[in-house]
PAZAPA-4460 file (N, C-alpha, C; in steps of 0.05 Angstrom, whole numbers, plus 32768, in hexadecimal, padded with zeros to 4 digits):
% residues 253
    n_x    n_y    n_z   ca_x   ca_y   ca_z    c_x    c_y    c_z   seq   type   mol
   81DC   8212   7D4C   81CF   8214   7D32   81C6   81F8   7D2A     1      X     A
   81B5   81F7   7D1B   81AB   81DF   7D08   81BE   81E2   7CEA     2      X     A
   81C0   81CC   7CE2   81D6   81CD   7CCC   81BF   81D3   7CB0     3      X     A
   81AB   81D2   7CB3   8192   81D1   7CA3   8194   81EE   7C97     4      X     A
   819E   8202   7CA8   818F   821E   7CA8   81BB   8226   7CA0     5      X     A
   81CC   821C   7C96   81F2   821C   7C8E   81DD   8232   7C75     6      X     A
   81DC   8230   7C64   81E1   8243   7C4C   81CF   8260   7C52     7      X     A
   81B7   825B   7C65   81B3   8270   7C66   81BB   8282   7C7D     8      X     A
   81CD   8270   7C90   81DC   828C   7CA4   81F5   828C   7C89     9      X     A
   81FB   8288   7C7A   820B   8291   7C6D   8205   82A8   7C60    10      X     A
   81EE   82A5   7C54   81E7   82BE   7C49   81E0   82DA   7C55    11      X     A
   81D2   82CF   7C6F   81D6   82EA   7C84   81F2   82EB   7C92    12      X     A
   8202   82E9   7C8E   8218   82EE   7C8E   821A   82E6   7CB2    13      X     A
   821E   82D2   7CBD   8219   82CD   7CD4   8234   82B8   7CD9    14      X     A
   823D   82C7   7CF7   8263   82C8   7CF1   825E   82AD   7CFF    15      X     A
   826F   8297   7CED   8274   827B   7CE9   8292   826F   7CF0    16      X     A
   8299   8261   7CF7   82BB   8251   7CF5   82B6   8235   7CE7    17      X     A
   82C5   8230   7CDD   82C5   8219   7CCC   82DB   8208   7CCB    18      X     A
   82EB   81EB   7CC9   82FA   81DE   7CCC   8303   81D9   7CA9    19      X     A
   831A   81D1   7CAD   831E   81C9   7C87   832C   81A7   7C89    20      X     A
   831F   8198   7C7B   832A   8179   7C79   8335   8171   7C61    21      X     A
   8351   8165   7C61   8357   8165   7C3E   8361   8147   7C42    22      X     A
   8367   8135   7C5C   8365   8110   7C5F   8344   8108   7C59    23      X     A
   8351   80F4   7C4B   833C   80DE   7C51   833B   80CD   7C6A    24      X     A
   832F   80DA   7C75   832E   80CF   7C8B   8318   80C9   7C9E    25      X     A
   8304   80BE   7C97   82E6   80C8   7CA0   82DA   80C1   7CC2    26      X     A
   82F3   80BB   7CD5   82EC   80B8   7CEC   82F3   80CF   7CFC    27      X     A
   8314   80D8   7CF3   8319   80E9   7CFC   830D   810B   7CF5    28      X     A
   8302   8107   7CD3   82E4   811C   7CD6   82D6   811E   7CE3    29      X     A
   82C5   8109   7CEB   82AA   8106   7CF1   82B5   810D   7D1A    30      X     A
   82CD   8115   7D23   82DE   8119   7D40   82DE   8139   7D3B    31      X     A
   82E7   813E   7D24   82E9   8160   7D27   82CC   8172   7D1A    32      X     A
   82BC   815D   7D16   829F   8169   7D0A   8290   816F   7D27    33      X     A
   8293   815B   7D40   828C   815A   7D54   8292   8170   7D65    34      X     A
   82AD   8183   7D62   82B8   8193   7D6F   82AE   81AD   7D78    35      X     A
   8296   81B6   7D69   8283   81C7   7D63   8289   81D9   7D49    36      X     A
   8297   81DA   7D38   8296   81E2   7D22   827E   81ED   7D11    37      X     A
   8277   820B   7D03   8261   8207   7CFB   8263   81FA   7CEB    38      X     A
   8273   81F5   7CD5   8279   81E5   7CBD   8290   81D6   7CB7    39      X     A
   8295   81BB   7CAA   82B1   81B0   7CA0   82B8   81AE   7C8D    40      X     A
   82C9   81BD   7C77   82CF   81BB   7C60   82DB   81A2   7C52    41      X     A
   82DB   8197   7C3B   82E9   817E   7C2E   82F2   8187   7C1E    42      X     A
   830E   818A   7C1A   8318   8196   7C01   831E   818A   7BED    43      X     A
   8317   8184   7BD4   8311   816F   7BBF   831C   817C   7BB0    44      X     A
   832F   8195   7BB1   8336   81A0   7B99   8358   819B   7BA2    45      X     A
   8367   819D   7BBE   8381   8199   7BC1   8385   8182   7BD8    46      X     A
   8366   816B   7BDF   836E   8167   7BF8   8372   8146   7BED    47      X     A
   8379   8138   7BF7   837B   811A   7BF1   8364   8109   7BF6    48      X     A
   835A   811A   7BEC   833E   80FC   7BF1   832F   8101   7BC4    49      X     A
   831C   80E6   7BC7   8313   80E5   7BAB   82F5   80E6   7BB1    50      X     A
   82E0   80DB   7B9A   82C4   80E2   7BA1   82CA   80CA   7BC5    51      X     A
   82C6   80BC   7BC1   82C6   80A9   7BE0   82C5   80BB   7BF0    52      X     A
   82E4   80BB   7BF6   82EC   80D1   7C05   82D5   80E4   7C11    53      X     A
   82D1   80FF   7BFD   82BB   8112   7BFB   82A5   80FF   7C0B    54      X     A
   829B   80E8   7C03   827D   80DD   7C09   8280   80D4   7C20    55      X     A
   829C   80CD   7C2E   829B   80C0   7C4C   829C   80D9   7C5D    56      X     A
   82AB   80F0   7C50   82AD   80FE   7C5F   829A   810C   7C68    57      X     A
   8285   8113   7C55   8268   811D   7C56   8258   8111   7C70    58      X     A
   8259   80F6   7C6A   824F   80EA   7C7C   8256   80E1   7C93    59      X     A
   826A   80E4   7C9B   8278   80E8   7CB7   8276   8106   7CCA    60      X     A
   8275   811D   7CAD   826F   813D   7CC0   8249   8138   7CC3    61      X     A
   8238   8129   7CB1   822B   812B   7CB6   8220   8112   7CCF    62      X     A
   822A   80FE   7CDA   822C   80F1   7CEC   821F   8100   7D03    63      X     A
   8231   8114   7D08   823C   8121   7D2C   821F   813C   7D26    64      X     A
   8216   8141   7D0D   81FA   8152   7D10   81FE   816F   7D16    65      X     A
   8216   817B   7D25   821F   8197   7D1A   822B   81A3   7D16    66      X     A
   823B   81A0   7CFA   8245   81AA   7CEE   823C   81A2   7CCD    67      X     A
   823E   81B5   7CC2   8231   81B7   7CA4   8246   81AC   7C90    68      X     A
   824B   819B   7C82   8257   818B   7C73   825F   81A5   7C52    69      X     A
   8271   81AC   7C4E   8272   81BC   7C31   8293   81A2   7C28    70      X     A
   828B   81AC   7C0E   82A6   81A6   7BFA   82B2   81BD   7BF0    71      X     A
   82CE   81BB   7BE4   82DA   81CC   7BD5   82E1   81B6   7BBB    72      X     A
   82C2   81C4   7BA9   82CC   81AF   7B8E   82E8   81B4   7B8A    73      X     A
   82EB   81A4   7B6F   8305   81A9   7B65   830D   81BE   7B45    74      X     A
   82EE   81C8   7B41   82F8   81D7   7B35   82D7   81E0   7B2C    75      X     A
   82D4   81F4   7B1F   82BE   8204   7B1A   82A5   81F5   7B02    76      X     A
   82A1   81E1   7B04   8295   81CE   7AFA   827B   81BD   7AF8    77      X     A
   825C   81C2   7AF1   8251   81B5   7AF8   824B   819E   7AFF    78      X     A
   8262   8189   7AFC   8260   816F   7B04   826C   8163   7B1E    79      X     A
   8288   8178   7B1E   8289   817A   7B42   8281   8183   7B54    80      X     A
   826D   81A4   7B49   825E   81A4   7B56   8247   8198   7B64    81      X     A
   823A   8187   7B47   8222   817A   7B4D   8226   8164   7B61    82      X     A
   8245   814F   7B55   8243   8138   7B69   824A   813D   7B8A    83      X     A
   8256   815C   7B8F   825E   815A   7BA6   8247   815D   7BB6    84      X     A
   8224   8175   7BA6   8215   817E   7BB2   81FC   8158   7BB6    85      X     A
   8200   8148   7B9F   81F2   813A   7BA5   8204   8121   7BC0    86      X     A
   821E   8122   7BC1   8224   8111   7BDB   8225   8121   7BFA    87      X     A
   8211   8138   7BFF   8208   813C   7C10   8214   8162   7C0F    88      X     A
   821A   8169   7C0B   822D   818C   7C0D   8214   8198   7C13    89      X     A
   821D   81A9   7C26   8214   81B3   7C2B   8212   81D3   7C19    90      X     A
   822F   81DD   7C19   8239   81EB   7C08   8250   81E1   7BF7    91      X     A
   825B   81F6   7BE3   826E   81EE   7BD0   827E   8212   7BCD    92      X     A
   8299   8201   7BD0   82A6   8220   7BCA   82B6   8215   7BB1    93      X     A
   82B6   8232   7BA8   82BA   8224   7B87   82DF   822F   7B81    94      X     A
   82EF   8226   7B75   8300   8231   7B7F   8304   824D   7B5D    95      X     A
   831A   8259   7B58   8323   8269   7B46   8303   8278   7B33    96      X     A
   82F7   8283   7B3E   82E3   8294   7B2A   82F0   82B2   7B30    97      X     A
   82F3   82AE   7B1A   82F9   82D0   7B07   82EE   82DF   7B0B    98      X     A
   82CD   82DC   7AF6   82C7   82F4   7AF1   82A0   82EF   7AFF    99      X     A
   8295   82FE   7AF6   8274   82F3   7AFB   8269   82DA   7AF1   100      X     A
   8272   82DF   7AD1   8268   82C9   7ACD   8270   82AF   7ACE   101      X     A
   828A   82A9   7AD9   8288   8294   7AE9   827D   8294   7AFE   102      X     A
   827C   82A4   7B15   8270   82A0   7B2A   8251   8298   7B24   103      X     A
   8247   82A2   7B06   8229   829D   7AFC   8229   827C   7AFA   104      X     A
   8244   8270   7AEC   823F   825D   7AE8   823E   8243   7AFE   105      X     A
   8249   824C   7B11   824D   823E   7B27   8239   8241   7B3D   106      X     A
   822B   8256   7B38   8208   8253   7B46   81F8   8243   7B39   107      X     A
   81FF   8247   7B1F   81EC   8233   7B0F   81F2   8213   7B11   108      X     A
   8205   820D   7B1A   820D   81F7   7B16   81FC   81DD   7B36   109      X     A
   8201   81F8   7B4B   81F6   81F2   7B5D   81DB   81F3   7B64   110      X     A
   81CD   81F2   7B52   81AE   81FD   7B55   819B   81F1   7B3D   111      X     A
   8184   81DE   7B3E   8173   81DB   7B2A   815F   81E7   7B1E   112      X     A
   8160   81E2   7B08   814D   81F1   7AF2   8133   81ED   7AFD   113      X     A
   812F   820A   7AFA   812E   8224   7AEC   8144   8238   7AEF   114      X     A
   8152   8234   7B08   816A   823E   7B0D   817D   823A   7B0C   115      X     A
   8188   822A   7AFF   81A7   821E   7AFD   81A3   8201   7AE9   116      X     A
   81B1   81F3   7AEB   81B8   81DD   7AD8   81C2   81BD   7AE7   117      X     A
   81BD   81C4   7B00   81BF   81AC   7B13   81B3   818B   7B13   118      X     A
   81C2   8177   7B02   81AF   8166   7AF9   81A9   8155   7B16   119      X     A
   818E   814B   7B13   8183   8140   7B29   818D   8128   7B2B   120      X     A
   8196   811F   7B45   819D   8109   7B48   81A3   8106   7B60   121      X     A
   819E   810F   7B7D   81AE   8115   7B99   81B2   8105   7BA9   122      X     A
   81AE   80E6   7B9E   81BD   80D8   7BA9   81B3   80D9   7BCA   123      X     A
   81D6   80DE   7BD4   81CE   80E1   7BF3   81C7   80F2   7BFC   124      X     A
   81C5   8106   7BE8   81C1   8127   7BFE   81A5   8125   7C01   125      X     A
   8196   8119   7BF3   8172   811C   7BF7   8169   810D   7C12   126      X     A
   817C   8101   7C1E   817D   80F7   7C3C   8177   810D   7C41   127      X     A
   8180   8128   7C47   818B   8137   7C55   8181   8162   7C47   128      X     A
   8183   8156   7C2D   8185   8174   7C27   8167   8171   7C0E   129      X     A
   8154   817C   7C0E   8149   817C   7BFE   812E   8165   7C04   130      X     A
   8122   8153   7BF4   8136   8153   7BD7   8128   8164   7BC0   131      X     A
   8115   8172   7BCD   8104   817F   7BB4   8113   818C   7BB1   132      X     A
   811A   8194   7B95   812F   81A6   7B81   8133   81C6   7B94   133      X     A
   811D   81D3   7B98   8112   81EF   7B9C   8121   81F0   7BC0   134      X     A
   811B   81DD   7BC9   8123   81DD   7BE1   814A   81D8   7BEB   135      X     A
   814E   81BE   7BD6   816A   81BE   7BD7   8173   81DB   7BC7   136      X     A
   8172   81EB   7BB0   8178   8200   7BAF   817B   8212   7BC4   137      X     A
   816D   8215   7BDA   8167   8226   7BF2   817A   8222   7C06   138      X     A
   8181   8208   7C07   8195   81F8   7C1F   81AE   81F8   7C1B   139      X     A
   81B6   8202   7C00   81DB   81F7   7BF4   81D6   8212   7BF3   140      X     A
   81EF   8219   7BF9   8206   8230   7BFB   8218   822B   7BE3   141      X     A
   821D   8240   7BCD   822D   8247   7BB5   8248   8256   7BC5   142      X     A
   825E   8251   7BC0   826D   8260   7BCD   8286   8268   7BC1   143      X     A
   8287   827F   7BAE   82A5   8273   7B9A   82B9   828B   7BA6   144      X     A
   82CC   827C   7B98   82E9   828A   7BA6   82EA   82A1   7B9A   145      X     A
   8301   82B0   7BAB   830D   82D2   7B9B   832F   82BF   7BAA   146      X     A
   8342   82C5   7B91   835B   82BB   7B8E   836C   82C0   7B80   147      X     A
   8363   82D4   7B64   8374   82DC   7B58   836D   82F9   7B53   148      X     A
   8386   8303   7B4C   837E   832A   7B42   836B   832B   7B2B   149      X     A
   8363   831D   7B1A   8344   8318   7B13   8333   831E   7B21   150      X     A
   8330   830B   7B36   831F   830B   7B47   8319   831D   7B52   151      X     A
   832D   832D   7B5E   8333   8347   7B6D   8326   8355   7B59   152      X     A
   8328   835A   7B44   8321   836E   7B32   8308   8371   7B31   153      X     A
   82F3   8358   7B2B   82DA   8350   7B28   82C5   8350   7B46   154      X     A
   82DC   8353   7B59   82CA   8344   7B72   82B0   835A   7B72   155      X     A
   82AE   8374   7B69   8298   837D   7B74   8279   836C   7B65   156      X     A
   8285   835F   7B4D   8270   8358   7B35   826F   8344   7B40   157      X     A
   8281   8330   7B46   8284   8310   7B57   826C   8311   7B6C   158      X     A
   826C   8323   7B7C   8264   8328   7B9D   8242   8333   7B8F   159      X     A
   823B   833A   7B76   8223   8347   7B6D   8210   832A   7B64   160      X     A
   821A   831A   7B60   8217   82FC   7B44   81FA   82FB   7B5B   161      X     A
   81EE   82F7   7B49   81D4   82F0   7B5E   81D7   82CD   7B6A   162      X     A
   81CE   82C1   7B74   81D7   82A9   7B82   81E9   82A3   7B94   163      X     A
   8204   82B2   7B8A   821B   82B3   7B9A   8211   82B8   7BB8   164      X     A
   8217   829A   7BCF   821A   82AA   7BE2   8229   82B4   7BF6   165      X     A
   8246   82B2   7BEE   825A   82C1   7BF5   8277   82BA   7BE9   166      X     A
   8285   82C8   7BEC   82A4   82C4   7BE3   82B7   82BC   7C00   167      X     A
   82CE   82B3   7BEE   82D5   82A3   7BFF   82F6   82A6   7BF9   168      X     A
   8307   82AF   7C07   8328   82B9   7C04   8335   82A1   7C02   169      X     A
   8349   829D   7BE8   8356   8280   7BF5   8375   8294   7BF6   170      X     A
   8389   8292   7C0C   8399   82A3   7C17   83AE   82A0   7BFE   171      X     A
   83B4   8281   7BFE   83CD   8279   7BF6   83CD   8285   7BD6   172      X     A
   83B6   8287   7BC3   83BD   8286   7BA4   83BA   82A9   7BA8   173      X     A
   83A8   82B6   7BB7   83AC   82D1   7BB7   83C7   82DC   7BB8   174      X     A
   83D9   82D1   7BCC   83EF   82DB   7BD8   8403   82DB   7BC4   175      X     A
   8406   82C5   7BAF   8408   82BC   7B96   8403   82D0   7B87   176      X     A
   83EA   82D0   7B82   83E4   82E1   7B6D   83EE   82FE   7B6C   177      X     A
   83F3   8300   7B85   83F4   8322   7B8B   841C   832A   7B89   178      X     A
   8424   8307   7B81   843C   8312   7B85   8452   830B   7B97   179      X     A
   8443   82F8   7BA2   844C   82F1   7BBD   845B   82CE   7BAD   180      X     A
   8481   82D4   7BBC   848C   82BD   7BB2   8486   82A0   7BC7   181      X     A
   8474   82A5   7BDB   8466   8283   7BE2   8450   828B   7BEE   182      X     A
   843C   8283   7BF2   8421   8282   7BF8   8420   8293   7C12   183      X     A
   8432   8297   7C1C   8431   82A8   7C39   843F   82C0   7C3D   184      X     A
   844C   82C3   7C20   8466   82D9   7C1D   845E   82FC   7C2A   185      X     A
   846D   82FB   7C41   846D   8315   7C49   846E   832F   7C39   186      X     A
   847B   8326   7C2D   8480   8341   7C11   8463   8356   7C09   187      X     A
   8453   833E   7C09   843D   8344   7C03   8426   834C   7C13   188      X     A
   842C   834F   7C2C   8412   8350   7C39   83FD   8362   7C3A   189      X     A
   840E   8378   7C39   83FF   838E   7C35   83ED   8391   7C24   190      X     A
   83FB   8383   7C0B   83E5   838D   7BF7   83D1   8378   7BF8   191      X     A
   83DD   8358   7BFF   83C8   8347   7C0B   83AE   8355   7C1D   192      X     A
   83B7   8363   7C35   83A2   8366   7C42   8390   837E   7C3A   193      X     A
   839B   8397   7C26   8386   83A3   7C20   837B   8394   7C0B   194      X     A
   837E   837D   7BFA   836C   836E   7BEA   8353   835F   7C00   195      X     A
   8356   834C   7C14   834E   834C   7C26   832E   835A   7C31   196      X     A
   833A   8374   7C30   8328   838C   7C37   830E   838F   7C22   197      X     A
   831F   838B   7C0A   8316   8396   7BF3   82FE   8381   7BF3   198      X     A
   82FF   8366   7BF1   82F1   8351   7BE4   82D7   8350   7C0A   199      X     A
   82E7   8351   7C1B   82D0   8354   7C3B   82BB   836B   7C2B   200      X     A
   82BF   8384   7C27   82AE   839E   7C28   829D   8393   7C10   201      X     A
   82A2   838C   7BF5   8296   8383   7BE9   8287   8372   7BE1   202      X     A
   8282   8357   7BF4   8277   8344   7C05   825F   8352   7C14   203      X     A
   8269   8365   7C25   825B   8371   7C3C   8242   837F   7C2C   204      X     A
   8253   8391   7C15   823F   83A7   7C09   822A   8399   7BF1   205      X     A
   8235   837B   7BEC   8217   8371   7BDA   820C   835A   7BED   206      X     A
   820D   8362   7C02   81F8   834E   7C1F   8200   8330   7C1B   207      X     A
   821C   8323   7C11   8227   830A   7C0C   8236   830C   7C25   208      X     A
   8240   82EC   7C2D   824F   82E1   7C3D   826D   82F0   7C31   209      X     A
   8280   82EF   7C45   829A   82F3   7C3D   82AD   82DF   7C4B   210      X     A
   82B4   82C1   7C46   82C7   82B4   7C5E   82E5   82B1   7C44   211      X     A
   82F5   82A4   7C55   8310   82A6   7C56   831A   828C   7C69   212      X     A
   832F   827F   7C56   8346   826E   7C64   8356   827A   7C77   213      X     A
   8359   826B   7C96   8372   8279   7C9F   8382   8261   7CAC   214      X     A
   8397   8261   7CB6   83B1   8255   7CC5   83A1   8244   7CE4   215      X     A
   8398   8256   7CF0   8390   8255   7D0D   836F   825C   7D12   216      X     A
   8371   8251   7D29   8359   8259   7D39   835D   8286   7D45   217      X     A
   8376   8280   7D44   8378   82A3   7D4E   8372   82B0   7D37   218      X     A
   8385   82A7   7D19   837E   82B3   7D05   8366   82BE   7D03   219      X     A
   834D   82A6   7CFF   8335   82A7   7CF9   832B   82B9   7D04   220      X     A
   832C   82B9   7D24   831E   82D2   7D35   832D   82EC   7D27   221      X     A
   833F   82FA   7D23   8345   8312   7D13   8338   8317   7CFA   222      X     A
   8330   8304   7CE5   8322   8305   7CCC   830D   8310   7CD3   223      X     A
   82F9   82FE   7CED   82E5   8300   7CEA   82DA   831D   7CFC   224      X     A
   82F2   832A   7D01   82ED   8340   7D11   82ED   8359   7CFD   225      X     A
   82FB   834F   7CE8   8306   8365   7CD0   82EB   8363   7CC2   226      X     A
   82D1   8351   7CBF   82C0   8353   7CB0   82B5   833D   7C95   227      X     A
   82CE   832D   7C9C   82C0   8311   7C95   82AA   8307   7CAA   228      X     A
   82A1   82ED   7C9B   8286   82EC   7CAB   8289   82CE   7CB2   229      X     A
   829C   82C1   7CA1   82A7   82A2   7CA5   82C7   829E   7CA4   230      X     A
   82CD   8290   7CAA   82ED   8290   7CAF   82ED   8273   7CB7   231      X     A
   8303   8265   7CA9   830C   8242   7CA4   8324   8242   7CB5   232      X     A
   8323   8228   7CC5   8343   8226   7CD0   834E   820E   7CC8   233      X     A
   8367   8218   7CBE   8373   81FE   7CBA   8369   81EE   7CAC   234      X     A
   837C   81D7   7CAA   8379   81B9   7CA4   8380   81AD   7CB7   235      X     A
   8379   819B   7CB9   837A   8173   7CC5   8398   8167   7CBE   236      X     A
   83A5   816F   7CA4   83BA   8167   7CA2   83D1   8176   7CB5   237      X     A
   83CB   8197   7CAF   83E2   81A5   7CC0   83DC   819B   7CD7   238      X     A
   83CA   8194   7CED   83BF   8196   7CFD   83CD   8174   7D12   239      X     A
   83D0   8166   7D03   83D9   8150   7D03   83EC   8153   7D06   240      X     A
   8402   815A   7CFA   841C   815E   7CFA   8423   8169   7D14   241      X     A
   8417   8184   7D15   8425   819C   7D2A   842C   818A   7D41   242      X     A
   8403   8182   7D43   8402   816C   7D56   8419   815B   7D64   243      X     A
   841E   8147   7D4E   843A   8138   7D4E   844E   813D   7D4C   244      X     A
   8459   8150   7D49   846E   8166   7D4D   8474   816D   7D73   245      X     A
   845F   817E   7D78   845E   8187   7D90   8465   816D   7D9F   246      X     A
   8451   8159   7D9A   845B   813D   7DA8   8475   8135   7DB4   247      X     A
   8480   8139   7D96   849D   812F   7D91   84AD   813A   7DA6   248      X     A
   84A8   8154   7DA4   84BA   8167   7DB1   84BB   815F   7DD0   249      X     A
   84A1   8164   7DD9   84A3   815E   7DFD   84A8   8142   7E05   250      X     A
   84A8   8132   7DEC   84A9   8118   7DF3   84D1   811A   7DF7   251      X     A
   84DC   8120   7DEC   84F3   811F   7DE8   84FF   8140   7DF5   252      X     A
   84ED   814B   7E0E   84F8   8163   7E1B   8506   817B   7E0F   253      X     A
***
C-alpha cells in the first residue's frame, strides 16, 4: 500500500494490522514502522511521550514510508486533535465518545470549514498531507472509540455520524465498564464478546471501519476473522519487557 491512500482503505473497510507505541522513543519507532505494519499508533492519551514525543514519533514512522503514522489524542478535543493532525497524523482515534454528537464533534474537529472547525496551521503535515484544506480533509481518518455502556448503547447512532470513519474497541475500559474487576476479568467475557459483536455488525451495517486493541499478533488474526476490519497489536512497552524476560530466562537455563 501507499500510506497516501491509510484513511481511505479505512473507509472501505480493507483488513489492516497496526502496531501501538506509548515510549518516546523515535529510533526504535521508526525499527518497528519498517516491519511492514499498515499503520503505527502513538498513544498521547496513556503513553509517555508529550507534543515532542508525538512529533518525533511521526517522523520516524514517517521516515521508513510504509506505515501510516495515527495518534490517540488525549481526549476528545479540538486542539489535540488539531495539533496531532497538523504534526503529521495521519489519523486520530479519539478516545471516550458517548453519544453522536460527540462523535459529531470530533469529525468536526478534524476537518476544515465548511466542514468542521479545524484551524489552519499544518505545520508539518503539509509536507506530507494536504495542504489544501479539501484535500487534507480527504487524507485524515476520524476514528473515535466505543468504551463505555454509553457507547454500547449509542453505537448504532456513533457508527451513522456522517464523517466517522470507523470505531474503534479499547478492550481494557470496556471490560471495566461491563463489570469486569481488571481490564481482562474473565467474569466478563461473555458479555464482553457479545458487545464485541454488537459494535463489528454495526460498523459493518453503516459501511464504517470497525478495528480493536488486542494482546498479540494471534489475537489480532481472530478479530479480524470475526469482522473487524483493523486490529492493533500491542505495545513497544509490553513488548520490551517479554522480550527481556524471555532473555533472562534462557540466559540463566
Amino acid at each position: 500500500m501507499t500510506v497516501e491512500n491509510f484513511a481511505a482503505r479505512i473507509r472501505a473497510r480493507e483488513p489492516m494490522t497496526g502496531y501501538w507505541v506509548v515510549l518516546d522513543n523515535p529510533v526504535g519507532t521508526e525499527r518497528i514502522a519498517g516491519q511492514g505494519w499498515d499503520y503505527v499508533c502513538v498513544d498521547a492519551q496513556h503513553g509517555l511521550l508529550d507534543y515532542k514525543g508525538i512529533l518525533g514519533s511521526l517522523t520516524a514512522i514517517d521516515a521508513r514510508g510504509t506505515a501510516a503514522g495515527m495518534v490517540r489524542v488525549p481526549a476528545n478535543d479540538p486542539f489535540w486533535i488539531g495539533q496531532s493532525l497538523d504534526a503529521g497524523a495521519r489519523g486520530v482515534i479519539v478516545p471516550m465518545v458517548n453519544t453522536a454528537e460527540q462523535a459529531a464533534a470530533a469529525v468536526s474537529a478534524c476537518r476544515y470549514p465548511p466542514h468542521g472547525v479545524r484551524s489552519y496551521g499544518p505545520m508539518r503535515s503539509m509536507l506530507r498531507i494536504g495542504p489544501a484544506p479539501a484535500v487534507a480533509d480527504r487524507e485524515v481518518a476520524c476514528i473515535v472509540m466505543v468504551e463505555t455502556r454509553e457507547a454500547l448503547a449509542n453505537v448504532t447512532e456513533i457508527c451513522a455520524t456522517d464523517g466517522v470513519d470507523a470505531v474503534y474497541i479499547g478492550p481494557s475500559d470496556l471490560t471495566i465498564a461491563l463489570g469486569g474487576a481488571t481490564s481482562t476479568d474473565p467474569a466478563v467475557s461473555e458479555e464482553f464478546e457479545a458487545a464485541l459483536a454488537v459494535v463489528a455488525e454495526a460498523a459493518r451495517a453503516a459501511g464504517i471501519g470497525a478495528g480493536i486493541h488486542t494482546p498479540s499478533g494471534e489475537a489480532a488474526a481472530r478479530r479480524l476473522a470475526q469482522g473487524f476490519s483493523f486490529a492493533t497489536v500491542a505495545c513497544d512497552l509490553n513488548h520490551l519487557e517479554q522480550a527481556a524476560a524471555a532473555h533472562l530466562a534462557a540466559a540463566r537455563g
